[in-house]
C-alpha positions in Angstrom: -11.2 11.5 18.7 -12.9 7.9 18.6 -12.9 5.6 15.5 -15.8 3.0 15.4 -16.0 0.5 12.1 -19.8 -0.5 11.6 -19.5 -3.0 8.8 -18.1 -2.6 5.2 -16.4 0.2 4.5 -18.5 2.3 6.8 -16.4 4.5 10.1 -18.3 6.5 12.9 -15.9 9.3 13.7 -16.3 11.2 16.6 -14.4 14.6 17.4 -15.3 16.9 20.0 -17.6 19.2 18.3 -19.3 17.1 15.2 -19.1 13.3 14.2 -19.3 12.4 11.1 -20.3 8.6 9.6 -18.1 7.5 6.4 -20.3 5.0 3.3 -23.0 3.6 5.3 -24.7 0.8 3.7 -28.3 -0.4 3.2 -29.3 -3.9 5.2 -29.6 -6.4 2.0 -25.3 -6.5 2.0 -26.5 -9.1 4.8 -25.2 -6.6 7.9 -28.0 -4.5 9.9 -26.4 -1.3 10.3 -25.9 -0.2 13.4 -28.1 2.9 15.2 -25.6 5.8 14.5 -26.3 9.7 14.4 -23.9 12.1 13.0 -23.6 16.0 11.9 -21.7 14.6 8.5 -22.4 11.5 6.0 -19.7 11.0 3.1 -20.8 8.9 0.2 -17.9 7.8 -1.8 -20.2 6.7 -4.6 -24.1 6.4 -5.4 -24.1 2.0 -4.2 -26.3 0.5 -2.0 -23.5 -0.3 0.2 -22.2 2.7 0.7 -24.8 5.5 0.2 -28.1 4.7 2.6 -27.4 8.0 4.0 -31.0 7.9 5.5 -30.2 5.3 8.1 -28.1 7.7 9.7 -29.5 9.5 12.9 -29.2 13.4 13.1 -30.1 15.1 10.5 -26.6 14.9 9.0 -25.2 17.4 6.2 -24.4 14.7 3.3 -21.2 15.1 1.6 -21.6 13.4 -2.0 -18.7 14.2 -4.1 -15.8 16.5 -5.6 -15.3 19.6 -3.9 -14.3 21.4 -0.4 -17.1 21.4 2.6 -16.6 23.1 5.5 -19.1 21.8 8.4 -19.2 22.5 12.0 -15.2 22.7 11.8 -14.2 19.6 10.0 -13.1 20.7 6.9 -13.7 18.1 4.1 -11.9 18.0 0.7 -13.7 15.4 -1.8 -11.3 14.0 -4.7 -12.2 12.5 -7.7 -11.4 9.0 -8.2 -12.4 6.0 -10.5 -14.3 2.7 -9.2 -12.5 0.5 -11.8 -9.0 0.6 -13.4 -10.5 1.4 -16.4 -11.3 4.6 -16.2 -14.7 4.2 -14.6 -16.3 2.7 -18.0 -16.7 0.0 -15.8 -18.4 1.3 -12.2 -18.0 4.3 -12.7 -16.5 7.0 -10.4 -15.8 7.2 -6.7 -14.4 9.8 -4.5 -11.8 9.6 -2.0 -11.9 12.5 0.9 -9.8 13.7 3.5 -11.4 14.6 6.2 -9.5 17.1 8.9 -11.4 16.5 12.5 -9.4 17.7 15.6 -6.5 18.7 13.5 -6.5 15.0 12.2 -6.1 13.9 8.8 -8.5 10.6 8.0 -8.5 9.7 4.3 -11.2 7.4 3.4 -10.9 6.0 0.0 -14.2 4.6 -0.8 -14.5 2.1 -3.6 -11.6 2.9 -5.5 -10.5 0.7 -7.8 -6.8 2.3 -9.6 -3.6 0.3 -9.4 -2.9 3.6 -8.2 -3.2 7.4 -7.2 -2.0 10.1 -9.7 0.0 12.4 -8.5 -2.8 14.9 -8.6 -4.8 13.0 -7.0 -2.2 12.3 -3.9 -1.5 16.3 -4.2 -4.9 16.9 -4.1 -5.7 14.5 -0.9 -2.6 16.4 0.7 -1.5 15.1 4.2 -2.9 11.6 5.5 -2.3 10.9 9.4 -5.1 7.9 9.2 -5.5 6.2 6.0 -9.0 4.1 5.2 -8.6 1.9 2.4 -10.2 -1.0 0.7 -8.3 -4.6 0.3 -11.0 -7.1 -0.6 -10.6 -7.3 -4.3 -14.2 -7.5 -6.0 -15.2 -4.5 -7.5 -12.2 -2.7 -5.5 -8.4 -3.0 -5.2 -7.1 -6.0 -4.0 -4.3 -6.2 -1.1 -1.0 -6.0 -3.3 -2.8 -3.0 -4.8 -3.7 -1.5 -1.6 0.0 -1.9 0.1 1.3 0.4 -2.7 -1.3 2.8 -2.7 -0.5 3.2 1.3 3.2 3.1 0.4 2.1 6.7 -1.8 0.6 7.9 0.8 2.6 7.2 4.0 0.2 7.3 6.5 0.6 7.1 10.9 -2.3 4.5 10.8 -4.0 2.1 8.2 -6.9 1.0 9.1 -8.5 -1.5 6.7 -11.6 -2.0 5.3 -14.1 -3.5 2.5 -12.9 -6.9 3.4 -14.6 -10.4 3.7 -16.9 -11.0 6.6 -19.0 -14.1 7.7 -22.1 -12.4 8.4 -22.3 -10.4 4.7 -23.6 -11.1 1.5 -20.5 -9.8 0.0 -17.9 -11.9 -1.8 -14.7 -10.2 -1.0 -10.7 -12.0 -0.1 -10.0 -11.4 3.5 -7.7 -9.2 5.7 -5.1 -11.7 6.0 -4.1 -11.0 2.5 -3.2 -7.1 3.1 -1.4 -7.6 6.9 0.6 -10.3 4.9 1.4 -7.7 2.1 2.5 -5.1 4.8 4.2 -7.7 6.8 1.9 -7.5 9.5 0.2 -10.6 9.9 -0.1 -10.8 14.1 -2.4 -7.4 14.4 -4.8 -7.8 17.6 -8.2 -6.4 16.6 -9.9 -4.0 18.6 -13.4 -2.6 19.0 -12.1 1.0 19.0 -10.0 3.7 18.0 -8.9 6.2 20.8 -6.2 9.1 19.1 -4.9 12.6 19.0 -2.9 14.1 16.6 -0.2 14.2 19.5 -0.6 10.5 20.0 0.2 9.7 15.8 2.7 7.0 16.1 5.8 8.0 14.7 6.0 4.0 12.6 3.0 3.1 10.7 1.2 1.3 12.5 -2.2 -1.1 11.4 -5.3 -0.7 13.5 -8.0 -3.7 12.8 -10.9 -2.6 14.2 -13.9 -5.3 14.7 -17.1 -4.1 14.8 -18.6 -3.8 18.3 
């Protein structure tokens, strides 16, 4: 399986029968997003930068919520989360989803915005190999938040996302925040992820991808 980042919080994830494109975003965030086609789009919640669904190529099945999807064998369970610690009287709600491709477990956690999981919500999520979360503060959590939420979670890989970038129109604190809260501040990006569920390293281990 390969693991591209196009911007944001958006992820290209490609298995060996389906791929499947995670929050992709609409141009005016300041990023053009890249040409991508996919069988499956998850939309954590209804934004502009992370719902223009209809940018992606393919004719993909749109996954938009709570629930369990089944799609051209990755199996998809959608959990119900809030955008705000408040509830969601603030943003409103966002879903987090695990996403089981090539017997791989990739959580993607959207917009979410709780000093942290439930237990029901963990329970529901079940087992993450490859964890996706936000770290840029802003309308999300912010790194100190996000270290705990991964320490819940215990993922193989973190990869993260929803961060500050140059080229975007998004005001968000930057990466260096998180690898300092996980105590990883030397991480050498990379333009792609390349892993099996053989290959899980056995420490957790932060992948920074760049977009290519």
């Amino acid at each position: 399986m390969d693991i591209t980042w196009l911007g944001h919080a958006s992820f290209r994830i490609k298995g060996k029968n389906a791929a499947v494109v995670c929050d992709p975003y609409e141009e005016k965030i300041g990023l053009k997003f890249p040409k991508s086609d996919a069988d499956i789009v998850t939309v954590s919640h209804e934004h502009y930068d992370h719902n223009a669904a209809a940018l992606v190529g393919g004719e993909p099945f749109v996954v938009s919520g709570p629930g369990e999807y089944e799609i051209k064998g990755v199996n998809i369970v959608g959990v119900s989360s809030f955008h705000d610690n408040k509830k969601g009287t603030v943003h409103g709600k966002n879903t987090l989803y695990n996403i089981k491709i090539d017997n791989v477990n990739i959580a993607h956690l959207g917009d979410l915005g709780q000093d942290a999981l439930s237990s029901e919500q963990i329970d529901a999520l079940g087992n993450v190999d490859i964890l996706m979360i936000p770290c840029g503060s802003v309308f999300t959590i912010d790194a100190a938040t996000a270290a705990k939420i991964v320490a819940s979670l215990e993922p193989s890989i973190i990869i993260p996302m929803h961060y500050f970038d140059k080229e975007a129109k998004v005001e968000l604190e930057k990466v260096d925040k998180f690898l300092k809260e996980m105590g990883k501040e030397e991480v050498e990006p990379t333009v792609k992820l390349s892993i099996t569920k053989e290959k899980l390293p056995e420490e957790p281990q932060i992948v920074l991808l760049t977009r290519g």
